[in-house]
C-alpha positions as CSV (number, residue, x, y, z in Angstrom):
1,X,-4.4,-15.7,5.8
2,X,-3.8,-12.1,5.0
3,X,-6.4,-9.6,4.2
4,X,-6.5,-7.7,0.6
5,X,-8.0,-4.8,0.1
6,X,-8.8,-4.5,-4.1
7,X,-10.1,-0.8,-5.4
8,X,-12.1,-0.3,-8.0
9,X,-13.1,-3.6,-8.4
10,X,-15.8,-3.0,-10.5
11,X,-13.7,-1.6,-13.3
12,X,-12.0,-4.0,-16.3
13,X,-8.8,-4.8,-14.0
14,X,-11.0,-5.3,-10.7
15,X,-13.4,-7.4,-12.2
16,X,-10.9,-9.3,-13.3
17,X,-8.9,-10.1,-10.0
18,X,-12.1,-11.1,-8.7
19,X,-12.4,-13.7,-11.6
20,X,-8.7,-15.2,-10.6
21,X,-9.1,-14.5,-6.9
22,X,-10.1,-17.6,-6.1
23,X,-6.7,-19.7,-7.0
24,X,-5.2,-17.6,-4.1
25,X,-6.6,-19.3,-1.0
26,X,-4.1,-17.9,1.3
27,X,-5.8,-14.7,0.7
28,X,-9.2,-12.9,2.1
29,X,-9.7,-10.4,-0.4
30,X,-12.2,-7.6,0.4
31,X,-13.5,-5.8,-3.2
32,X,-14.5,-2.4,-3.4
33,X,-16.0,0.5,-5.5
34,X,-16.9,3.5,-4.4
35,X,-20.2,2.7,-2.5
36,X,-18.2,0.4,-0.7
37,X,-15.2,2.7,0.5
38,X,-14.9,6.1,-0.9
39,X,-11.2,6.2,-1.4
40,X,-11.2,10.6,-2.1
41,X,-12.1,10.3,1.9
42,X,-9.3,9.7,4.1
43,X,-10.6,9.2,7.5
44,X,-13.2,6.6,5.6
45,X,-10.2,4.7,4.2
46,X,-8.4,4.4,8.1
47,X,-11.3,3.3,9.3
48,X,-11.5,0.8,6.4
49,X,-8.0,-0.5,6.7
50,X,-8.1,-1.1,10.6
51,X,-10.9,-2.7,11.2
52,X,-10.3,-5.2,8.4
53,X,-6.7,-5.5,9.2
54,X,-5.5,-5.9,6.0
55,X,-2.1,-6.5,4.8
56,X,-1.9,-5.5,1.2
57,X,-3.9,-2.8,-0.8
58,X,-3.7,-3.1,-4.7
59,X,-5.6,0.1,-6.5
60,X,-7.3,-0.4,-9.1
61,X,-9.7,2.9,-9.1
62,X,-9.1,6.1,-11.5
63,X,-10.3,8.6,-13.6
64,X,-9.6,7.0,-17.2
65,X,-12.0,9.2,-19.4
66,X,-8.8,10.9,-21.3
67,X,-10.8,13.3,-22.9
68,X,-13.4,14.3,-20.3
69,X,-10.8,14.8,-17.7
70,X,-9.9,18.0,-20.1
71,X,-13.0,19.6,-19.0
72,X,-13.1,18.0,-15.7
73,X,-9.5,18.2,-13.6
74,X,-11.0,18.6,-10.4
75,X,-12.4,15.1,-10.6
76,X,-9.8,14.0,-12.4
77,X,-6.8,15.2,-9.9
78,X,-9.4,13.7,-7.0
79,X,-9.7,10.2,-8.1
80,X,-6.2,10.1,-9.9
81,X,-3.6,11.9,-7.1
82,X,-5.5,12.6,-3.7
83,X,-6.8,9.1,-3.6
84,X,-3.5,7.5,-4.2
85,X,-2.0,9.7,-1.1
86,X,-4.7,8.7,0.9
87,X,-4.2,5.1,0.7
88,X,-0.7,5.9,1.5
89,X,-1.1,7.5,4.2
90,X,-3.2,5.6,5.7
91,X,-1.6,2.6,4.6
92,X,1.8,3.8,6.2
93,X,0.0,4.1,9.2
94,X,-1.7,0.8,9.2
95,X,1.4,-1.5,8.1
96,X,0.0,-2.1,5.4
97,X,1.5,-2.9,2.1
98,X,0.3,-0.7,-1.8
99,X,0.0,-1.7,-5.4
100,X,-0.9,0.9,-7.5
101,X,-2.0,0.8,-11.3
102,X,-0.4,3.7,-13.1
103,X,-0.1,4.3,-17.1
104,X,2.5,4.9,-19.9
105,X,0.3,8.4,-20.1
106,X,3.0,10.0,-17.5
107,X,5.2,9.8,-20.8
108,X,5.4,12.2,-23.6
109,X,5.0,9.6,-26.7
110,X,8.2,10.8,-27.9
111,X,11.0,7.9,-27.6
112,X,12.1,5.4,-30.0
113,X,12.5,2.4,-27.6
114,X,10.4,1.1,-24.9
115,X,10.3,2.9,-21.8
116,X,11.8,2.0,-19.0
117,X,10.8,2.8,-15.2
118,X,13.4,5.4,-14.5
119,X,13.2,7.4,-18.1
120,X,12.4,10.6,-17.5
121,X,8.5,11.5,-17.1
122,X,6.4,14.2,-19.4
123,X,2.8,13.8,-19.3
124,X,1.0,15.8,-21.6
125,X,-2.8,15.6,-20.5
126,X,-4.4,16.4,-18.0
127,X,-5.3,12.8,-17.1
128,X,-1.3,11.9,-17.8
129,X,-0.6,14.4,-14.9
130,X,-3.0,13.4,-12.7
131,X,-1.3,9.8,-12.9
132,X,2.0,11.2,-12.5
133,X,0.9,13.1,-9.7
134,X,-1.0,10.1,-8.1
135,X,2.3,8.7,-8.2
136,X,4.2,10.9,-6.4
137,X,1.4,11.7,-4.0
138,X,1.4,7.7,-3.4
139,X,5.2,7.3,-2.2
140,X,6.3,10.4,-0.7
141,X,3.8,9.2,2.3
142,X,4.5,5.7,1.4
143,X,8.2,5.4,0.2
144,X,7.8,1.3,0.3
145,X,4.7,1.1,-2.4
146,X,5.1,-0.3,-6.0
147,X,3.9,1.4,-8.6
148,X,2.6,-0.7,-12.0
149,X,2.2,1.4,-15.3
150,X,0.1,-0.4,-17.7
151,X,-0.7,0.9,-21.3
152,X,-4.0,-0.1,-23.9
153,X,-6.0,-2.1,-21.3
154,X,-8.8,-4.0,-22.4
155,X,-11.0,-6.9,-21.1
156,X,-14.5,-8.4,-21.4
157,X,-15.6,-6.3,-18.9
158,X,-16.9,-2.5,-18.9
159,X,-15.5,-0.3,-21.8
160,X,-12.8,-0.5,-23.8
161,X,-11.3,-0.5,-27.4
162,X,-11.9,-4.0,-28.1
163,X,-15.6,-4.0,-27.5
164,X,-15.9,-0.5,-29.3
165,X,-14.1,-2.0,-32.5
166,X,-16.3,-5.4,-31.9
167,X,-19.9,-2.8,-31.6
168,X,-18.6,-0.9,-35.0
169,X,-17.3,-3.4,-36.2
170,X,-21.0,-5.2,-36.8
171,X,-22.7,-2.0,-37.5
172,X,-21.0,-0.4,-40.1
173,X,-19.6,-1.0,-43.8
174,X,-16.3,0.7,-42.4
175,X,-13.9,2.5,-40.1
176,X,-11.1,4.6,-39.6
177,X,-8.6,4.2,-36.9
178,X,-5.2,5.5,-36.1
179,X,-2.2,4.0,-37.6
180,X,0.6,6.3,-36.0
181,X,0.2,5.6,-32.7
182,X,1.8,2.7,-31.7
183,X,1.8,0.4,-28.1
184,X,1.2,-2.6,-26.4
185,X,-2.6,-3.9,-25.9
186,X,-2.7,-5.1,-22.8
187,X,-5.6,-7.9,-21.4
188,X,-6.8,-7.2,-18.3
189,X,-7.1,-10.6,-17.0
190,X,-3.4,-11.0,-17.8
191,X,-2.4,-7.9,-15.5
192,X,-4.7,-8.9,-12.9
193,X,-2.4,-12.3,-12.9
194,X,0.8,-10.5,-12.3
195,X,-1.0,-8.7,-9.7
196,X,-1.5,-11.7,-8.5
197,X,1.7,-13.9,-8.5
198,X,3.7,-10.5,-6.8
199,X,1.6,-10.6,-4.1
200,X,1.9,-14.4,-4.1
201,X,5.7,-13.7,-4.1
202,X,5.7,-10.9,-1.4
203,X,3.8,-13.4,0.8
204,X,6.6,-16.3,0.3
205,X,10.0,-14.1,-0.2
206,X,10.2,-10.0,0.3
207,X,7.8,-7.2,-0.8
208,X,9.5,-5.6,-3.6
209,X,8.4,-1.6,-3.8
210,X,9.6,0.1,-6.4
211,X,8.1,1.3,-10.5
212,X,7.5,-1.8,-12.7
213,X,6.2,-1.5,-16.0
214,X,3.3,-4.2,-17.5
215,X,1.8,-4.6,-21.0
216,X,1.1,-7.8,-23.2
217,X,4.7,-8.8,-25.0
218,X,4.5,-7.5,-29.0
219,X,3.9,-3.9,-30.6
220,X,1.4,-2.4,-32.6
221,X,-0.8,0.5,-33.8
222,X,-4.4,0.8,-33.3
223,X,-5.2,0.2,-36.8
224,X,-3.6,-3.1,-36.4
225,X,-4.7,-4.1,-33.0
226,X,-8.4,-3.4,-35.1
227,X,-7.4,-5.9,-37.7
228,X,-6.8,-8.5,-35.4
229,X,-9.9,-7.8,-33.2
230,X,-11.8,-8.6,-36.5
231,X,-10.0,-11.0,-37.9
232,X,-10.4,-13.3,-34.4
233,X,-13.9,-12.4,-33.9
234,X,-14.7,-13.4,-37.5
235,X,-16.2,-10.0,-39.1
236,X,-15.2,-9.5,-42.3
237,X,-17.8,-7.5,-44.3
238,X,-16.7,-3.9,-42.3
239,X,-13.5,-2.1,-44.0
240,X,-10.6,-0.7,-41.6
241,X,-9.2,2.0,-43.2
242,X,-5.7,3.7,-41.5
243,X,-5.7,7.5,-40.8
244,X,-3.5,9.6,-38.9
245,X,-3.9,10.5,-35.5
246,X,-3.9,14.5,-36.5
247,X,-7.3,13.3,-38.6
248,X,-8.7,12.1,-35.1
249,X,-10.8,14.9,-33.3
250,X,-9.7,14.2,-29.6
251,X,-9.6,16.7,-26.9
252,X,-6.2,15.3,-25.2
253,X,-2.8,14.9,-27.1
254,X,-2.2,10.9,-27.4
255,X,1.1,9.5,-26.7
256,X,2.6,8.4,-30.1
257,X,4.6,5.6,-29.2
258,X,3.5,3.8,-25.7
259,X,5.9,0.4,-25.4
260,X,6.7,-0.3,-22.2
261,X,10.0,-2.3,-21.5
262,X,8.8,-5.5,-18.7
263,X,12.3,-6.9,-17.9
264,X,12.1,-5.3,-14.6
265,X,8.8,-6.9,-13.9
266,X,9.8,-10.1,-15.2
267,X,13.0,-10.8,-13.6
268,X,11.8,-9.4,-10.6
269,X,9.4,-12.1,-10.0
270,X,9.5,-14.5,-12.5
271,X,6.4,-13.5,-14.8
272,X,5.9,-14.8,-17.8
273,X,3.9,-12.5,-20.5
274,X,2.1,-13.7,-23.5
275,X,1.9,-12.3,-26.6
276,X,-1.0,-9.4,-27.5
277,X,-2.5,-11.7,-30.0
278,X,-2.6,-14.5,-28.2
279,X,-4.3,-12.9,-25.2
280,X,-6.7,-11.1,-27.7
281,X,-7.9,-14.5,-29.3
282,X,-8.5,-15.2,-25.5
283,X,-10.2,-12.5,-24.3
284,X,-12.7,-12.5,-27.5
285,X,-13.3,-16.2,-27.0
286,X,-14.3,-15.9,-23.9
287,X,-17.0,-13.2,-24.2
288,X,-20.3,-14.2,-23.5
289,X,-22.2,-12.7,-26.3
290,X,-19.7,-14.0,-29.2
């Protein structure tokens, strides 16, 4: 049985890879937050890695408040780029194995076609940078890690779009959301899968290091990812009316388009991805408070 050390477990992915955890008995998984293991402290995460001897590490911690990290990058750069280095490096050290959770954010906005892994990189926010720079910090100490950006996550757990546009959508008469920005929702639970399966794979066959992209299969904008959140969670007496993103006061610039190709991902290991819809209508069903 091989040891697993999850990050950040109490966020949406976290949370979620504790749900699925238990399908993957050949695993001891160890979750942790940061009153667990403090992953900004790198003698704390050495001594965390050998006396637990684990195998694989999959990071699920960050600093995702886009606009706060504006007026925060010293946090921001902590959580996002020293921490990943640190789990690196002490991960090179230990034999042990990373999977780290990345985002389209390390990408201008500006292409036509969905990214692939090796298109060239131009964050511009601070928390894009931070990413990009976790990134880097991450595999020049650890050349053999694999690197997952993700894009629009959401899940039944903590904060996110879908349970913002669920909230507003109950309280008020109407709502404006963004209609030219356009990406791939992505359900948590479905990531937390993948996650999953590759380490699943790497335990049968060959770890696989290297930058993979993940998202739910499908495109949208936010305007229509809000329709749907309605229209499956049956509220129909609040208006969504389309704006542009230019009429939304945000601190940080937004990527305009966010699709992220997944045939490296897929072929690589076999995943199968469903549809955003389909995994929306999932996710809302199974919220407790429906």
């Amino acid at each position: 049985m091989k040891n697993v050390l999850i990050t950040g477990s109490n966020g949406q992915l976290g949370n979620e890879i504790r749900v699925l955890s238990d399908r993957f008995r050949s695993f001891r998984f160890f979750f942790t937050d940061i009153e667990e293991l403090d992953i900004c402290n790198l003698q704390a995460v050495r001594t965390f890695l050998s006396g637990n001897n684990i195998a694989y590490i999959v990071n699920c911690a960050a600093y995702t408040a886009v606009d706060k990290a504006e007026d925060d990058p010293e946090l921001c750069y902590k959580v996002n780029r020293d921490a990943p280095g640190n789990l690196g490096e002490a991960a090179e050290e230990y034999g042990a194995k990373v999977i780290h959770v990345s985002t389209d954010y390390v990408f201008d906005g500006t292409n036509y076609k969905p990214y692939v892994e090796t298109d060239p990189v131009c964050p511009v926010s601070v928390y894009g940078k931070s990413k990009l720079e976790g990134e880097r910090a991450l595999t020049t100490v650890c050349p053999e890690s694999m690197v997952i950006r993700t894009a629009w996550l959401y899940s039944g757990f903590g904060n996110n779009f879908m349970k913002t546009m669920l909230r507003l959508g109950k309280e008020r008469d109407s709502l404006n959301v963004v209609f030219d920005q356009v990406g791939t929702p992505t359900y948590a639970a479905d990531l937390a899968s993948c996650i999953l399966q590759i380490l699943d794979f790497s335990e049968k066959n060959t770890f696989k290091p290297g930058i993979y992209h993940y998202s739910n299969e499908g495109v949208c904008s936010w305007y229509d990812f809000t329709i749907s959140i309605h229209k499956s969670a049956g509220i129909t007496n609040c208006k969504v009316l389309p704006i542009e993103g230019t009429d939304y006061p945000a601190k940080a610039p937004r990527p305009h388009y966010s699709v992220l190709n997944k045939k490296k991902i897929k072929e690589t290991f076999g995943i199968s991805i469903p549809h955003w819809e389909e995994s929306l209508n999932t996710a809302i069903h199974g919220l407790p408070d429906r």
